[in-house]
Each structure stands twice: as C-alpha cells, then as structure tokens.
C-alpha positions in Angstrom: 2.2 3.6 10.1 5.6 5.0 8.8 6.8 4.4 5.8 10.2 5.1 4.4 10.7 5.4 0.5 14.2 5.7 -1.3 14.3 6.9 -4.9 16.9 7.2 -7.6 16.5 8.8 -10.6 16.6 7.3 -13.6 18.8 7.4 -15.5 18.7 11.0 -18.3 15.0 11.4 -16.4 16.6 14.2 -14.2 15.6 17.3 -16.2 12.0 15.6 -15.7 12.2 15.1 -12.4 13.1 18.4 -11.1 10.5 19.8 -13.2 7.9 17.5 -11.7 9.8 18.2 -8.3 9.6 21.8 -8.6 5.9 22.1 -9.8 4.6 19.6 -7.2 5.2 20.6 -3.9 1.9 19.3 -2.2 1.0 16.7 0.0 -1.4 14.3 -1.5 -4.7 13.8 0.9 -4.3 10.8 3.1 -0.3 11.3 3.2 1.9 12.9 5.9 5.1 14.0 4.8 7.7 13.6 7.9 10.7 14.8 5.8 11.9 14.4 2.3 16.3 14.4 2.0 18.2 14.7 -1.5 21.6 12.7 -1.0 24.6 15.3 -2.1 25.9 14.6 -5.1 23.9 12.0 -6.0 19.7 11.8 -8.0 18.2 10.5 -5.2 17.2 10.5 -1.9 14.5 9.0 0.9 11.6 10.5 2.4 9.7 9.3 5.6 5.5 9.1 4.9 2.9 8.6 7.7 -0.2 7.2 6.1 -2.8 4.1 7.0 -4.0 4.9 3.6 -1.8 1.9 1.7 -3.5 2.9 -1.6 -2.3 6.8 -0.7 1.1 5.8 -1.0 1.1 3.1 -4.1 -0.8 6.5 -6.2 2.1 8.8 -4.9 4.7 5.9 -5.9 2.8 5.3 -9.1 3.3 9.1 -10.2 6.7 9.2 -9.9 7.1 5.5 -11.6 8.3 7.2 -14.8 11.0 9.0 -13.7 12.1 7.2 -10.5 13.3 4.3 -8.9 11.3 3.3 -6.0 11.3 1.0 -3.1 9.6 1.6 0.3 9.9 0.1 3.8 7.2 -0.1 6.7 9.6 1.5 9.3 8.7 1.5 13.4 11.5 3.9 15.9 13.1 2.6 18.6 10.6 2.8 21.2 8.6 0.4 19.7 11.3 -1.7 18.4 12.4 -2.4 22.1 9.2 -3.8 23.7 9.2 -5.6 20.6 12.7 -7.2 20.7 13.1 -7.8 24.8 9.6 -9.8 24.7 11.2 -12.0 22.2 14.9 -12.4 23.4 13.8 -12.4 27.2 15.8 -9.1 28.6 
C-alpha cells in the first residue's frame, strides 16, 4: 500500500531536524521511499511510502515524533480509484 505522510516542523526544532535530516538518509527495512518534497519557504513537506509493513511506518513516524508534526494518509492513484468509483455510481 501507499502511504502519504505530511510533516511540519516544530516549532525552534529546525536546527534538529536538519541535523537528523542530514545524518539519516537511509531507507528503513520494510519501507519504500517513492519521493520525499520540502515545500519552498516553508519547514515541512510530504513524502509518499510503499510499505505492507504498518509497524515499518509507525517506527519511522515515531523517530521523527520529537521534532515533527506528522499525519499520514493511505493513498490509492487514479487507476484504482476509477474501477472503484464507476462500480459505485453506475458509469
């Protein structure tokens, strides 16, 4: 499955945060990184995870918990959104 997570950082936890950025730039086993994106101007940004491993993601989410504000959505594209959506609505 795909999940989606947003951050924002909290709040004078930036210094921290780039330091743990900077010095962590591996994957954790069980966890595929899609792409990671830092919104301009802004401390925070989304990255897109493919994992069946639920616990995978809550450690990742729980290592950042210190510094970050977290939320994460299961996320499905368009092509099996459709199928999806014209079974229910009848088109």
């Amino acid at each position: 499955m795909k999940v989606m997570a947003t951050w924002a950082v909290i709040p004078g936890k930036s210094p921290e945060a780039v330091e743990r950025f900077l010095a962590t730039q591996t994957v954790p086993a069980g966890l595929k990184l899609l792409g990671r994106w830092h919104k301009v101007g802004s401390a925070g940004g989304f990255a897109l995870w493919e994992s069946n491993d639920l616990s995978a993601l809550y450690k990742e989410f729980a290592f950042w918990s210190d510094l970050l504000i977290l939320e994460s959505y299961i996320v499905i594209e368009d092509g099996e959104a459709g199928p999806v959506l014209a079974e229910l609505f009848k088109k």
